[in-house]
One Martini backbone bead per residue (centre of mass of N, CA, C, O) as a GRO file, in nm:
protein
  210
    1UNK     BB    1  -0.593   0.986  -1.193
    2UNK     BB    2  -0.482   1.044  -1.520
    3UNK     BB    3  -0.589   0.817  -1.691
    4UNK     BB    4  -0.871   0.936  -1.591
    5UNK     BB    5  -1.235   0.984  -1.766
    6UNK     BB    6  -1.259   1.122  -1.490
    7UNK     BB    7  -1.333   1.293  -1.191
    8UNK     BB    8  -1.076   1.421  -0.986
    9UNK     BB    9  -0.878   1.500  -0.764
   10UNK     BB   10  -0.692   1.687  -0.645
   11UNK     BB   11  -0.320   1.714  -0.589
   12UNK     BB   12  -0.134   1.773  -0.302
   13UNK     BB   13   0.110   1.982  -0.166
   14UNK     BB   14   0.256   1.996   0.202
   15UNK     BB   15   0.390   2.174   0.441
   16UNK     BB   16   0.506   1.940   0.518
   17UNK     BB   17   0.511   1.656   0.288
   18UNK     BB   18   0.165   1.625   0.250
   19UNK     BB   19  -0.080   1.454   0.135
   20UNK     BB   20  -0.313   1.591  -0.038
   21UNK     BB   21  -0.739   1.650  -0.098
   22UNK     BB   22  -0.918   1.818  -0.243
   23UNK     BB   23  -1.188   1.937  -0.247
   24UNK     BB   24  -1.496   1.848  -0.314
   25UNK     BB   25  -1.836   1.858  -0.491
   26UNK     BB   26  -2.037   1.769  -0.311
   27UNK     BB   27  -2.191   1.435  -0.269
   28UNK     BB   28  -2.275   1.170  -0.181
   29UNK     BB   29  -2.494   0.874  -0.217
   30UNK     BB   30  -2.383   0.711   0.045
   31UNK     BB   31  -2.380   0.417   0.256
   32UNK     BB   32  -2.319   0.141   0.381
   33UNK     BB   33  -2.607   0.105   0.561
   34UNK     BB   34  -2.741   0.354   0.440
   35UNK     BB   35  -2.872   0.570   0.325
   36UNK     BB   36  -2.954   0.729   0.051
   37UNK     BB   37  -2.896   0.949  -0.203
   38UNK     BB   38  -3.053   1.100  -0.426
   39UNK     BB   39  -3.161   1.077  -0.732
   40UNK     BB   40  -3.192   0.916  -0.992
   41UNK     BB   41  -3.028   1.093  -1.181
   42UNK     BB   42  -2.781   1.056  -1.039
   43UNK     BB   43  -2.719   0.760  -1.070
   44UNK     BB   44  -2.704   0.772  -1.368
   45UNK     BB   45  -2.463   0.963  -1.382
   46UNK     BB   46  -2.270   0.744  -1.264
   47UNK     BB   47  -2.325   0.526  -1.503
   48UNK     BB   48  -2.178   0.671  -1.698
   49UNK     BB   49  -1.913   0.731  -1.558
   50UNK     BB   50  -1.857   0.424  -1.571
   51UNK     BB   51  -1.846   0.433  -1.905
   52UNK     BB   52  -1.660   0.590  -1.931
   53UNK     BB   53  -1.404   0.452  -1.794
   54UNK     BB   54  -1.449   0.134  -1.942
   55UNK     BB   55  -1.409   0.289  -2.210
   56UNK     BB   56  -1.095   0.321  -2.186
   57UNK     BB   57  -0.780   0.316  -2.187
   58UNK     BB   58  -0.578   0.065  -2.079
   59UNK     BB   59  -0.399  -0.007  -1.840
   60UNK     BB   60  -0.121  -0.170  -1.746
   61UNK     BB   61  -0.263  -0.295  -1.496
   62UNK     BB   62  -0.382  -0.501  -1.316
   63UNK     BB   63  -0.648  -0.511  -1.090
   64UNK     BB   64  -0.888  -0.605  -0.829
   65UNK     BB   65  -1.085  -0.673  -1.067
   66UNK     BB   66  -0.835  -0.895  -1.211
   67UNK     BB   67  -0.812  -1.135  -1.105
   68UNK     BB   68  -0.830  -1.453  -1.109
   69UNK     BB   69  -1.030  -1.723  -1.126
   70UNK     BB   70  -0.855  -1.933  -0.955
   71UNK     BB   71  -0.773  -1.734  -0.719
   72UNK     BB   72  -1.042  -1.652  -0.626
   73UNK     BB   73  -1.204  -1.899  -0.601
   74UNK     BB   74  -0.969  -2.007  -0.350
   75UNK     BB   75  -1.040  -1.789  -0.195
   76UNK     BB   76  -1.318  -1.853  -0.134
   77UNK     BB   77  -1.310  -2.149  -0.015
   78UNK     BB   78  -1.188  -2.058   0.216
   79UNK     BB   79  -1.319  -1.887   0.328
   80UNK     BB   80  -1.613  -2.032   0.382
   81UNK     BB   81  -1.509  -2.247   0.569
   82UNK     BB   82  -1.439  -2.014   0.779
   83UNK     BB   83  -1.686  -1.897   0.838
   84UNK     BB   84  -1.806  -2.191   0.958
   85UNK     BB   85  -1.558  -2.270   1.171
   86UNK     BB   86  -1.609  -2.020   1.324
   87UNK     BB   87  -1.930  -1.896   1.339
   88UNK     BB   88  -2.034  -1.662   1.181
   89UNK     BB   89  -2.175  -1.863   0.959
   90UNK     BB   90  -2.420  -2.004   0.807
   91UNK     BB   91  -2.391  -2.238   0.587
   92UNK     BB   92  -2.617  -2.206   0.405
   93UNK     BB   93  -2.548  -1.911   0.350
   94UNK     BB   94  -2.314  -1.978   0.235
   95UNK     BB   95  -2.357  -2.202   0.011
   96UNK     BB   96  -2.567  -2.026  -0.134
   97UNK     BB   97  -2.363  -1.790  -0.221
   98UNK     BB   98  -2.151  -1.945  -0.373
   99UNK     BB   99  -2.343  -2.006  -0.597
  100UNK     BB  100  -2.360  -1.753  -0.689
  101UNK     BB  101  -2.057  -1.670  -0.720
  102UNK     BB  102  -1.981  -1.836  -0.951
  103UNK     BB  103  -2.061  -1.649  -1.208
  104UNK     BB  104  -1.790  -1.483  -1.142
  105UNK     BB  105  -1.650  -1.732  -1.255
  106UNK     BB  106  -1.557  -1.565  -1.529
  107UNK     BB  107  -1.501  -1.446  -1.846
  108UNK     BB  108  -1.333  -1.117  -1.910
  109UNK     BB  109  -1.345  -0.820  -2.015
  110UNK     BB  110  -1.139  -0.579  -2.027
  111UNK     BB  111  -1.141  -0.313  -1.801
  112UNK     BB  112  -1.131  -0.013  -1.656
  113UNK     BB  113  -1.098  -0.014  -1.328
  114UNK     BB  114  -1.114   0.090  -0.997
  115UNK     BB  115  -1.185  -0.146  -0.756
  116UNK     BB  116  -1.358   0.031  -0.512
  117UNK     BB  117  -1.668   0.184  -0.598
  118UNK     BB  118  -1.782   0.298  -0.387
  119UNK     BB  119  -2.035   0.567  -0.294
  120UNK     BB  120  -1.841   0.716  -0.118
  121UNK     BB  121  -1.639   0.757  -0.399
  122UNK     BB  122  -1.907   0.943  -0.530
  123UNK     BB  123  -1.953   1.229  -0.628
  124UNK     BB  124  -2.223   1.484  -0.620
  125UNK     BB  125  -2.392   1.718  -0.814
  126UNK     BB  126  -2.664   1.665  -0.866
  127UNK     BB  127  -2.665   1.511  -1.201
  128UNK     BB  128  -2.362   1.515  -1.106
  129UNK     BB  129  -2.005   1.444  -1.150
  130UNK     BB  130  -1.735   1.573  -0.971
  131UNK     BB  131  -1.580   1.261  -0.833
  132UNK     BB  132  -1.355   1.066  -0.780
  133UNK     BB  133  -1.171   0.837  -0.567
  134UNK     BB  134  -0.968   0.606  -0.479
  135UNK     BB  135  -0.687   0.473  -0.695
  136UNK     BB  136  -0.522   0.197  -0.563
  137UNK     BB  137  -0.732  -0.060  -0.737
  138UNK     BB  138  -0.651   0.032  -0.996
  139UNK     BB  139  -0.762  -0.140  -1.369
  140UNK     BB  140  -0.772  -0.388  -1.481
  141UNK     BB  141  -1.120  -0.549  -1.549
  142UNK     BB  142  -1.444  -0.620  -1.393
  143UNK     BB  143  -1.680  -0.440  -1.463
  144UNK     BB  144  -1.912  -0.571  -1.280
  145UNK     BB  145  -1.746  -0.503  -1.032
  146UNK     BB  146  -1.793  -0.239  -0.992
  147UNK     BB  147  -2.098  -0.183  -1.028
  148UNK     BB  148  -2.153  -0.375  -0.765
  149UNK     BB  149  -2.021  -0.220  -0.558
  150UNK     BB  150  -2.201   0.056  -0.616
  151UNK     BB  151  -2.477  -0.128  -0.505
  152UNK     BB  152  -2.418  -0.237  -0.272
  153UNK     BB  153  -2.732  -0.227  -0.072
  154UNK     BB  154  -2.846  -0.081  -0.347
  155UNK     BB  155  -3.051  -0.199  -0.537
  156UNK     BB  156  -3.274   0.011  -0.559
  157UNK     BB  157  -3.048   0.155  -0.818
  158UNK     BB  158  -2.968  -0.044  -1.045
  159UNK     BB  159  -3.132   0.074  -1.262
  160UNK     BB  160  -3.008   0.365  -1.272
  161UNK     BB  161  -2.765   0.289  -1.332
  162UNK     BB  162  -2.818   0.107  -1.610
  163UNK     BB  163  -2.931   0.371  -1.734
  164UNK     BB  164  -2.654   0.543  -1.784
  165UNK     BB  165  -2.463   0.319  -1.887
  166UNK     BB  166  -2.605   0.174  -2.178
  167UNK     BB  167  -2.630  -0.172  -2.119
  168UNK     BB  168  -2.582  -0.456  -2.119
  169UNK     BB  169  -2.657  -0.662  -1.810
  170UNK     BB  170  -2.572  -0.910  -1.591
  171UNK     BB  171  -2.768  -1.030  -1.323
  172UNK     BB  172  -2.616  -1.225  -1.209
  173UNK     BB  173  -2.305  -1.121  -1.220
  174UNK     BB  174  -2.394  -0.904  -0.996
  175UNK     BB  175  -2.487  -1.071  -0.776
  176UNK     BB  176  -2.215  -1.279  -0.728
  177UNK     BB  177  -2.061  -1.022  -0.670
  178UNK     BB  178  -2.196  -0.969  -0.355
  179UNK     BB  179  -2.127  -1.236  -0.283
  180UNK     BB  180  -1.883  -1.252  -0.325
  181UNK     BB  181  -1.771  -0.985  -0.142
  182UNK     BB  182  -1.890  -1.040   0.092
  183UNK     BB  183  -1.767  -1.311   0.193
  184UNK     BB  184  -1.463  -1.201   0.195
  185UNK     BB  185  -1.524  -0.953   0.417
  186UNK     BB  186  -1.623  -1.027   0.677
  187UNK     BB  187  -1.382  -1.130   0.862
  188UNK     BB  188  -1.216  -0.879   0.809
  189UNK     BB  189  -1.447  -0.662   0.957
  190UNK     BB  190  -1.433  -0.827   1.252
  191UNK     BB  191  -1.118  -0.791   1.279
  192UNK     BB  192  -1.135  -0.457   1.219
  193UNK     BB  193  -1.378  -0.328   1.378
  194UNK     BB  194  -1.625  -0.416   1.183
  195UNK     BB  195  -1.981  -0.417   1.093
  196UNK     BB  196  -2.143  -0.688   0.883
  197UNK     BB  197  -2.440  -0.695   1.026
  198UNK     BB  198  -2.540  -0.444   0.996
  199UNK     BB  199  -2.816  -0.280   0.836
  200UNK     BB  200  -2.732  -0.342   0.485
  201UNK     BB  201  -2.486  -0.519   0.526
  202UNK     BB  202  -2.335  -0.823   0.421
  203UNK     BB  203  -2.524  -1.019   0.562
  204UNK     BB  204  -2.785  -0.894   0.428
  205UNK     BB  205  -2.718  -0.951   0.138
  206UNK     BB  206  -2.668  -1.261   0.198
  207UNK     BB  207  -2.945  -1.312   0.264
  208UNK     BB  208  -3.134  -1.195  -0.007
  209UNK     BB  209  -3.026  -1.467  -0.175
  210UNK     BB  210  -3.241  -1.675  -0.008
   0.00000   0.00000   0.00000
């Protein structure tokens, strides 16, 4: 993404006309539901530059991270309702992920967001950051919401995170952006084919908030 005050993937055309992607150099901080792999410092260069990205001039459209707090609020308990009356989850465990996910119904400051910064997406090379990837979902947003979404599953290194990011955090609104993101994820998850069961993934996220 040209916009993008960090480093992104060359972007490639191949004949017959394939869009294709540069490989990076380095690799991925670990995967949701997987080991994390990186130091310290690595994790902290990541935060840097997630800060280095929020603070860029903004794009021109919301992105993902952008949505409005009455439509996401509204998607929020539909969502809820439907874990509860389909047998997904545990009343109990809505409820209270719920409560947790208010904090993030509120306003913010619109900062430049990648919209979907999963550390998949994230590669380093010791504690430089190499590349970020898949900038689909990217735009004006609430940078708070990059943050949670990089650290989802991996809370052991919220510190260090936000210790490259470089600025005072709210961590009450990182832990409802988990909460919020994971209730929203499950049901479209085991629909699609994939497990937010697994050990490390969204249903343990929302467990640990209990």
């Amino acid at each position: 993404m040209s916009l993008a005050p960090v480093p992104t993937p060359e972007v490639l055309w191949r004949k017959p006309p394939v869009l294709a992607i540069a490989a990076l150099p380095g690799t991925t901080l670990g995967r949701l539901g997987g080991p994390s792999t990186g130091a310290s410092a690595a994790w902290a260069a990541a935060g840097a530059a997630i800060r280095k990205l929020h603070a860029a001039p903004l794009p021109p459209r919301p992105g993902r991270a952008g949505r409005s707090i009455v439509a996401l609020a509204a998607e929020l308990d539909e969502e809820c309702e439907l874990l509860v009356t389909n047998g997904l989850l545990p009343a109990d465990l809505v409820t209270r992920n719920r409560q947790v996910a208010e904090a993030a119904l509120q306003p913010w400051t619109p900062a430049f967001t990648h919209g979907d910064l999963q550390i998949a997406h994230v590669f380093v090379d010791g504690d430089e950051v190499t590349g970020i990837i898949d900038w689909s979902e990217a735009g004006q947003g609430d940078a708070l919401y990059d943050l949670a979404t990089f650290t989802l599953g991996h809370e052991e290194h919220l510190g260090d995170v936000i210790a490259g990011y470089g600025t005072d955090i709210d961590l009450d609104v990182i832990r409802a952006w988990w909460s919020l993101r994971s209730l929203l994820g499950v049901r479209w998850l085991v629909e699609h084919g994939f497990d937010p069961f697994a050990p490390g993934c969204e249903v343990d996220v929302l467990r640990s908030r209990m």
